[in-house]
C-alpha positions in Angstrom: -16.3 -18.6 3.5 -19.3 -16.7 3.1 -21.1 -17.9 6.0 -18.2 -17.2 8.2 -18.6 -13.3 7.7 -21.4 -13.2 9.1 -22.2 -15.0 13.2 -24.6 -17.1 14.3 -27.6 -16.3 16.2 -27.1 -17.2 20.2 -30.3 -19.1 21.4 -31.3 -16.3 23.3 -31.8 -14.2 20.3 -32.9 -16.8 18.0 -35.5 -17.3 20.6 -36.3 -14.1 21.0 -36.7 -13.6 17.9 -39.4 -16.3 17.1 -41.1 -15.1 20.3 -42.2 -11.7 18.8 -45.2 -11.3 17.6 -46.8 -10.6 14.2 -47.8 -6.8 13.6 -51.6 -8.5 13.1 -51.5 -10.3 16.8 -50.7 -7.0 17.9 -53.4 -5.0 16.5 -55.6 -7.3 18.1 -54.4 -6.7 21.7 -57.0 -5.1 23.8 -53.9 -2.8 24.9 -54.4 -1.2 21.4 -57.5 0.0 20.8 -57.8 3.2 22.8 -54.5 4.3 20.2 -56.4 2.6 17.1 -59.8 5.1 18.5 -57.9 8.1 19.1 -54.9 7.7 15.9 -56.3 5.2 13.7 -55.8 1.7 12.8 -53.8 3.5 10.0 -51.2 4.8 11.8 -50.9 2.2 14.6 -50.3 -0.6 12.4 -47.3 2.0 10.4 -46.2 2.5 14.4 -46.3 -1.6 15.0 -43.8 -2.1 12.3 -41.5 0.8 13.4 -41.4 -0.7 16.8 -41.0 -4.4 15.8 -38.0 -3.6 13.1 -36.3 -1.7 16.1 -36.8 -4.4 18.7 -35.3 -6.9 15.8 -32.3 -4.5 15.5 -31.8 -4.7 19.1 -32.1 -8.0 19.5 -29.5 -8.7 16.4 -27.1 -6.4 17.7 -27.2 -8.1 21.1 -29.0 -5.1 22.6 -32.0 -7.0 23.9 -33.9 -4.8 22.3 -34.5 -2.8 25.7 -34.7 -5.8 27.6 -37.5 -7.0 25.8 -35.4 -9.8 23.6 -35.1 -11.2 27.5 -38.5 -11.3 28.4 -39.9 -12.2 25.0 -37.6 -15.2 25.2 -39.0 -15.7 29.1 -42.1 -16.8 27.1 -44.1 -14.2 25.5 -44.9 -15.7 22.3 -47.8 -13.4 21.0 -50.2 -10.9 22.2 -53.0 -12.8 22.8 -50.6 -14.6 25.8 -50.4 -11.0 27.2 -47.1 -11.8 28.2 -44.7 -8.9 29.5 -42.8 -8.7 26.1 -46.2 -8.2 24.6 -47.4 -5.1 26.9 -44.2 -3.6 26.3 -43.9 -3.7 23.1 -47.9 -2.6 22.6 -47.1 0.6 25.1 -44.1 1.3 22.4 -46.7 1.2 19.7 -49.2 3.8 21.6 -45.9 5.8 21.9 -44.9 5.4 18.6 -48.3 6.9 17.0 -49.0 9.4 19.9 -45.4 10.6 18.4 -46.6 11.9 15.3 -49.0 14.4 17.6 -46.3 15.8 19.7 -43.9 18.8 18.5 -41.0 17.4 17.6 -38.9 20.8 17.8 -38.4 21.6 21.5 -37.2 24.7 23.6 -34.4 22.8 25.6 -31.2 25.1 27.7 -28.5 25.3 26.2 -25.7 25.3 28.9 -22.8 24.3 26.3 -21.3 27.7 26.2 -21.0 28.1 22.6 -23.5 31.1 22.2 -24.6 30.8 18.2 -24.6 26.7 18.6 -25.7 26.1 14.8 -27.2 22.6 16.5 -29.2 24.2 18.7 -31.2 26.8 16.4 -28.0 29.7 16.6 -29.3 32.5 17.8 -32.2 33.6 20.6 -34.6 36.2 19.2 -35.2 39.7 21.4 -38.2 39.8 22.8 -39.2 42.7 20.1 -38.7 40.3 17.2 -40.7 37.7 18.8 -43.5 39.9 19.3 -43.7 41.3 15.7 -43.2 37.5 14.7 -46.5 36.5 16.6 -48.5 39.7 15.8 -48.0 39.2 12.0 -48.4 35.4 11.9 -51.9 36.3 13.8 -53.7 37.9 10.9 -53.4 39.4 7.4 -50.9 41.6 6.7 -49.4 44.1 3.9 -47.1 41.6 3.0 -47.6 42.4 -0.7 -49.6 45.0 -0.6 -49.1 49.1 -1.2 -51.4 50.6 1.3 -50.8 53.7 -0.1 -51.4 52.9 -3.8 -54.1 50.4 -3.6 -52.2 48.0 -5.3 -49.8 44.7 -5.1 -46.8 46.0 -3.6 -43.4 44.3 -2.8 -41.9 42.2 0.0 -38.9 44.0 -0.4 -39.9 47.6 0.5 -40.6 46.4 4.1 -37.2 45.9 4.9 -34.7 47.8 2.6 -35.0 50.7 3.9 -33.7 50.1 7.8 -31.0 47.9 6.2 -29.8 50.3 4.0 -30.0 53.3 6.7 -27.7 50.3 8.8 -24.8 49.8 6.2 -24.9 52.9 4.0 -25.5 50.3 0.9 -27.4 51.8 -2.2 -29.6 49.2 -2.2 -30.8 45.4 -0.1 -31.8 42.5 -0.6 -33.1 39.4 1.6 -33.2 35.5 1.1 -33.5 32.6 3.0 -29.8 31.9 4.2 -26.5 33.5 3.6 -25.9 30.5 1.0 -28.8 31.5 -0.9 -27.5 35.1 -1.2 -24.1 33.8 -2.4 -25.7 31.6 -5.2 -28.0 34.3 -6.3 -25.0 36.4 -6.5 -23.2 33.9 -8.4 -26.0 32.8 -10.6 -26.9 36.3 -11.7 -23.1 37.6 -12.6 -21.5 34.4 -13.1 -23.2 31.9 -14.6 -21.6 30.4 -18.1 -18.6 32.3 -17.1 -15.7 32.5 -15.0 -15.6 33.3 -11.4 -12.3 33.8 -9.6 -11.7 33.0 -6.0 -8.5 31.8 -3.7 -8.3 28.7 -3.3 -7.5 29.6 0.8 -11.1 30.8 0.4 -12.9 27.7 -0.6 -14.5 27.0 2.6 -17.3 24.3 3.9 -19.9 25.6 5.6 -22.2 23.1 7.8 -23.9 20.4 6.2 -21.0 19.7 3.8 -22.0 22.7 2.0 -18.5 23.9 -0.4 -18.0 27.1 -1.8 -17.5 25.0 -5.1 -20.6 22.8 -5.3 -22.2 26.2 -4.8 -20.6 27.8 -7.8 -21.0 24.7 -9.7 -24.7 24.4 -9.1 -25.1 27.7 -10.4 -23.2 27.2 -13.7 -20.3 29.2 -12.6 -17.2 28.5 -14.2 -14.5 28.6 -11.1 -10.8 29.7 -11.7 -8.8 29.2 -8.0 -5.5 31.5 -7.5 -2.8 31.5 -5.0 -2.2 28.1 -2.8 -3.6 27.4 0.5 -1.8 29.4 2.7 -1.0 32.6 0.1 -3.0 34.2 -2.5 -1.3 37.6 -3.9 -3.2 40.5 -6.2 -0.5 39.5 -8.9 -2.0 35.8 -8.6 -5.6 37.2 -9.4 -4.4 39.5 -12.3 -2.8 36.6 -13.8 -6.5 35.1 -13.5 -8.6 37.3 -15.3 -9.7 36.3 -19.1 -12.1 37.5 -21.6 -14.7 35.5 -19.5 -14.1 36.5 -16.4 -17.6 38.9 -15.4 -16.5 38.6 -11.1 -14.5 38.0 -8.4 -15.3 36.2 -5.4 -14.0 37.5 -1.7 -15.0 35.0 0.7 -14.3 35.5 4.4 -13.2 32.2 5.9 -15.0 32.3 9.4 -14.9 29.0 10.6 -11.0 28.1 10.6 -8.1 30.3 10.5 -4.7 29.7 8.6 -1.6 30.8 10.7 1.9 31.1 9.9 3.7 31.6 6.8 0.3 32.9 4.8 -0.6 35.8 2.9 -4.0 36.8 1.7 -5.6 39.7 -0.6 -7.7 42.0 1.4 -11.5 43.2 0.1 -9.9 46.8 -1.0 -7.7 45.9 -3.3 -9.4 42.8 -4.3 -12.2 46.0 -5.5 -9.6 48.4 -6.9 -8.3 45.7 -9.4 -12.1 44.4 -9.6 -13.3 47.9 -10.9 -10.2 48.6 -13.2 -11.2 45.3 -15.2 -14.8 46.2 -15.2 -15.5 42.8 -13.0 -18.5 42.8 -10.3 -16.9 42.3 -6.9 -19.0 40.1 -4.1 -17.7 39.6 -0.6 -19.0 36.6 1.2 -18.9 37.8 4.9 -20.6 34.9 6.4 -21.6 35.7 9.7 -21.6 39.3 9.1 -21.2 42.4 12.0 -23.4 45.3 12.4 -22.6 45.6 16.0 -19.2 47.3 17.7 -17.9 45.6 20.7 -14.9 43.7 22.2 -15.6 40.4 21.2 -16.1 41.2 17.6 -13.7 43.0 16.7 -11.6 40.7 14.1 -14.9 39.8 12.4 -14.8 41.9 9.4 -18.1 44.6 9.2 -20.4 45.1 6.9 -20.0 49.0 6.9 -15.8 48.2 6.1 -16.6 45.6 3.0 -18.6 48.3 1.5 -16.3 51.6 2.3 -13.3 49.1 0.9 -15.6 48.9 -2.4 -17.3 45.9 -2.5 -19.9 46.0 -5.0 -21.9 42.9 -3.7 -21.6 41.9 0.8 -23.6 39.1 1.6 -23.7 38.2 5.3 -26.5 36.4 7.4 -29.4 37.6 9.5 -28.9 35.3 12.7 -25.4 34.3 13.9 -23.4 37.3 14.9 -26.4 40.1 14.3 -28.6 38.1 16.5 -32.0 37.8 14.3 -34.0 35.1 12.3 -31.9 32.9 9.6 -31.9 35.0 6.8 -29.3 36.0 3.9 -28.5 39.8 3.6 -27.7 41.5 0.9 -26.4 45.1 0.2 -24.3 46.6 -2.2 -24.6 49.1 -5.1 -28.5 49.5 -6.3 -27.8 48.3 -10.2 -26.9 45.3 -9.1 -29.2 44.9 -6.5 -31.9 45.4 -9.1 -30.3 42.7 -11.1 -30.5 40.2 -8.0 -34.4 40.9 -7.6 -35.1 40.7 -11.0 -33.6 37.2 -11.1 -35.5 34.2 -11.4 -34.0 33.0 -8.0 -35.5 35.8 -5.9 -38.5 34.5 -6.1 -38.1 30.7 -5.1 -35.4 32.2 -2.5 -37.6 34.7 -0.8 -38.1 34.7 3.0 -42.0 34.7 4.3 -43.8 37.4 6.7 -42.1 36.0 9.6 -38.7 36.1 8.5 -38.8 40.0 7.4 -40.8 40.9 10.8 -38.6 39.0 13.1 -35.7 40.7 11.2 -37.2 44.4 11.0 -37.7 44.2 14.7 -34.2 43.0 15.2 -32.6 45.3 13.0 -34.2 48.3 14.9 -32.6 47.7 18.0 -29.9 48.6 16.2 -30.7 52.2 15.4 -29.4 52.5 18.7 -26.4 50.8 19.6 -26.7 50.3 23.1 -30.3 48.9 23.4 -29.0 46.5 20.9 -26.7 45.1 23.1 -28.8 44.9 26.0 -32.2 43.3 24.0 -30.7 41.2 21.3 -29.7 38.0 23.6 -26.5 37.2 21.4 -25.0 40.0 21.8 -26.0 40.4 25.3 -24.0 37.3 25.8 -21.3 38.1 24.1 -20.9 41.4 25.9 -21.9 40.4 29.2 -19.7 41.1 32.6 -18.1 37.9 33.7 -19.6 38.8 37.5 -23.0 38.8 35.7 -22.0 35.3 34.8 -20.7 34.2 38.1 -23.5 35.1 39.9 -26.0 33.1 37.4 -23.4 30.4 37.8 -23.3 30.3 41.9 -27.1 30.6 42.0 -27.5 27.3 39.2 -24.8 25.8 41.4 -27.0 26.4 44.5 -30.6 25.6 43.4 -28.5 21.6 42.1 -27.3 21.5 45.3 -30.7 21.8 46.7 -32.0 19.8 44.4 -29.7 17.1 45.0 -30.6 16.6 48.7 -34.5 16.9 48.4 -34.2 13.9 46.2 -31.4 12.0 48.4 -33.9 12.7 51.7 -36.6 11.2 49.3 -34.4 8.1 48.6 -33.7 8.2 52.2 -37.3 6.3 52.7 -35.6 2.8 52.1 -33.1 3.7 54.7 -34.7 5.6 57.3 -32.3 4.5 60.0 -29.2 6.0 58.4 -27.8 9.1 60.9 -27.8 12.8 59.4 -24.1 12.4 59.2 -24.1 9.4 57.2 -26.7 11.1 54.9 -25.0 13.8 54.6 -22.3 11.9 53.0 -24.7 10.0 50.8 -25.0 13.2 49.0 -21.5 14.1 49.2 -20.6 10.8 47.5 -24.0 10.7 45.4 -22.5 14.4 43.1 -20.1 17.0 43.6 -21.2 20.3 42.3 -18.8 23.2 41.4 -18.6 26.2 40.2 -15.4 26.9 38.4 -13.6 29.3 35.6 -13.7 28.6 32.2 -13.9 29.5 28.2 -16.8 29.9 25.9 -16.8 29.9 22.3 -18.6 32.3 20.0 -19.6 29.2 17.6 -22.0 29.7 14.3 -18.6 29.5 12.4 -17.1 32.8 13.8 -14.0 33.3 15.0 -13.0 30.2 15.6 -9.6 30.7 18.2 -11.3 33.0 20.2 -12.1 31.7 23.9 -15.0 33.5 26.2 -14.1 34.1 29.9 -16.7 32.1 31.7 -18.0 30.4 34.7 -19.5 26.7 34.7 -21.1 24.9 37.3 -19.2 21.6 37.1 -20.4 18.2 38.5 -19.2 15.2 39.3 -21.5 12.0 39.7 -20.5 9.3 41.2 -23.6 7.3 41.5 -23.9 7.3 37.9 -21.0 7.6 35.3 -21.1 11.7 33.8 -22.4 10.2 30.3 -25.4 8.6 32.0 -26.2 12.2 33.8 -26.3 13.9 30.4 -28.4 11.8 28.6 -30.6 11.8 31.6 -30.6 15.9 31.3 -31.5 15.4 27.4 -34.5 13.5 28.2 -36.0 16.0 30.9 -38.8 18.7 30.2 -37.3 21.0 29.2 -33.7 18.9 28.3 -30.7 20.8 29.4 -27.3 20.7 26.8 -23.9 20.7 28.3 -20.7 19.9 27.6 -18.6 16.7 29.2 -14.9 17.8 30.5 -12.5 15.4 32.3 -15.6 12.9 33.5 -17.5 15.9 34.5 -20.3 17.7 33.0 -19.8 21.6 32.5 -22.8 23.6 32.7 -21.8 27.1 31.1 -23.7 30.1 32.8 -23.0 32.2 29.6 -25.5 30.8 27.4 -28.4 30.2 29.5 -31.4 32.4 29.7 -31.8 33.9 33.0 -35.2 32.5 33.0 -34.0 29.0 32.3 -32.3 28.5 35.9 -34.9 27.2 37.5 -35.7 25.0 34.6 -32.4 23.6 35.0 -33.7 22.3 38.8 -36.3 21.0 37.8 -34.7 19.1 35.0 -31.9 17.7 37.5 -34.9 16.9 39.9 -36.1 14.7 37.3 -32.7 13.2 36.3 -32.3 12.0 39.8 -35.3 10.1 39.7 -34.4 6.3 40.0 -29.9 6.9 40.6 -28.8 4.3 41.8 -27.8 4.6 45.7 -23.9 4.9 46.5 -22.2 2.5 48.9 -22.3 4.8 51.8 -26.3 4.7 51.4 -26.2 1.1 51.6 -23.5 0.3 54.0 
């Protein structure tokens, strides 16, 4: 019975399996030792059994291992035969090690229309944050250091000041994510004591992060209220004990509850808060400094703390459009309290972090260069003809790139009439440009839906999954979304500079399609 569970090898992967060769045989392939000069036998060798494990899972799971399995069982038994399995599998291993050399974080477009894509690094710095990013990663700075005084100053002071002037907080803090700022929060006035929050509030954020493994890695003791779909004041009242030192508001950003619900807004969440004598933190999430259309059912920083919040967390990219950073403002005592924490320390943000965020955070002293510098916003805001037009002009420069490389395939077929090529291309890729939605994304507002334009195409050379992965493997790779066996490329969310980087990726994702029938008839 135990053999039956798992199948035999066929004879063409047994075979291919004998007919790989030993990591030493390929060491010793001339093919190998310009890698082995420039990386060192070191790493090659660590490359050769990364690339002969993966060729083995291939070849198991009836892959071929790239078409190598094939070849190897053709007859390639070693490297020393030089056989074609052999130089494939020793060009792998250059690969493999020159790997290690090459960035592994790339630029790419993003033309998937969600605008803060949490996959694709959220949001686009303003050119002013990028700039005071590289100027004080370029040299020594006052990081630490009262120019005034002589004398070791604090991180803090660089950037409390412009946040505070933003919100109208008594005092700010900043740490590495919004997470961070909600476990400080919760380690500092809850820790060995209760903490009580609706249980409609116990989100996940991404990464299977919980609002409750949170708590309970910071020895909060968590007391839920209400049910999933309604949490009343009475329920929270009913809550409170002799342990009880906070309440937790946390604004659930990534889903919504319709229907029969009921919740317990931040005001008079504070009033009973402040009649108790209990420190009340509002988790914001995303967090909105700016006023505009498309935000305006994401909950403000400036209304959490005019309800009477004592503690707002919120983060620094997403919706406000700067570095990933976790904010927080609220009443200077226990701001103080926050700093003076342990935590602060391992949860503090480098040089980089509070320049890009200064800069950002002075666009908004005024409102409406904020919107036109800080590229989330700026997408978020922009005029659907803005959109259009980028859309009809990435529609036309496809279209263009399309026939240079169908006249370049054209060289095997030199006979075929301008009409019949002309229907080569026709056949070979429809490109669009049509209506449709964009999502905010970075766990905001969730049912809201973007007005947008797409340039929508259609291969029929090659099926639409084989085009994407085609744009994921150019310089720079292009992101889109696949819609009804087309492939949506949403002129909301890319760069203005990036058109002409989307040519030149579908120039190179061309390379190699496969001819229709009417270029072969």
């Amino acid at each position: 019975m135990a053999s039956g569970k798992k199948s035999a090898l066929s004879d063409q992967q047994a075979e291919a399996l004998r007919a790989l060769p030993s990591v030493e045989e390929l060491i010793e392939a001339p093919d190998l030792a310009e890698a082995i000069g420039e990386y060192g036998r070191e790493l090659v060798v660590d490359s050769a059994r990364i690339v002969l494990e993966r060729t083995r899972r291939g070849i198991l799971a009836g892959k071929g291992g790239g078409g190598l399995a094939n070849r190897a069982a053709g007859g390639a038994a070693s490297a020393a035969a030089g056989g074609g399995a052999a130089a494939d599998l020793t060009r792998q291993i250059a690969d493999e090690a020159a790997s290690v050399f090459l960035p592994s974080l790339k630029t790419l477009v993003n033309a998937t229309g969600v605008v803060v894509h949490t996959n694709l690094g959220r949001s686009v710095l303003a050119p002013e944050a990028i700039e005071a990013v590289v100027r004080t990663a370029a040299s020594y700075s006052n990081l630490e250091y009262n120019l005034e005084a002589g004398a070791r100053g604090s991180r803090h002071d660089h950037i409390n000041r412009i946040i505070m002037a933003l919100t109208g907080a008594e005092g700010a803090l900043v740490v590495n994510n919004n997470a961070a700022a909600v476990f400080l929060a919760l380690a500092v006035f809850g820790s060995g004591h209760e903490v009580v929050v609706s249980r409609g509030e116990l989100v996940e954020i991404g990464g299977s992060f919980r609002i409750p493994d949170i708590m309970a890695s910071s020895a909060a003791r968590m007391v839920e209220v209400g049910t999933t779909n309604k949490t009343k004041i009475s329920d929270y009242e009913k809550a409170i004990g002799a342990d009880t030192t906070m309440l937790l508001h946390v604004h659930t950003s990534n889903y919504k509850v319709v229907g029969f619900t009921a919740e317990v807004g931040i005001a008079e969440l504070a009033r009973l808060g402040h009649e108790r004598g209990l420190v009340v933190v509002d988790d914001l999430g995303s967090g909105v400094l700016a006023e505009m259309p498309a935000l305006a059912e994401e909950p403000s920083v400036h209304d959490s703390l005019a309800a009477g919040a004592d503690v707002v967390t919120f983060s620094g990219d997403k919706l406000l459009g700067g570095p990933q950073a976790g904010i927080i403002v609220g009443r200077k005592e226990y701001i103080e309290k926050m700093k003076a924490h342990p935590l602060a320390r391992a949860l503090r943000v480098d040089k980089m972090t509070l320049a890009a965020l200064q800069a950002t955070l002075a666009l908004y002293l005024k409102p409406e260069l904020a919107l036109e510098k800080i590229p989330t916003l700026r997408m978020l805001s922009e005029p659907l003809e803005a959109i259009k037009e980028r859309a009809e002009f990435m529609a036309a420069e496809l279209r263009s790139a399309l026939s240079a490389s169908e006249v370049a395939n054209m060289s095997l077929n030199e006979e075929l009439e301008n009409n019949v090529r002309a229907a080569w291309i026709g056949d070979a890729m429809a490109i669009e440009v049509q209506r449709a939605t964009s999502k905010v994304g970075g766990g905001a507002l969730p049912l809201l839906e973007l007005d947008s334009y797409v340039c929508s195409i259609r291969p029929a050379a090659i099926t639409v999954d084989e085009l994407a992965t085609r744009l994921r493997e150019t310089d720079p790779p292009v992101i889109g979304r696949i819609h009804k066996e087309r492939l949506l490329l949403d002129a909301r969310t890319v760069l203005p500079e990036q058109l002409r980087d989307i040519a030149s990726a579908f120039t190179q994702a061309l390379q190699s399609m496969p001819t229709s029938p009417s270029a072969t008839d």
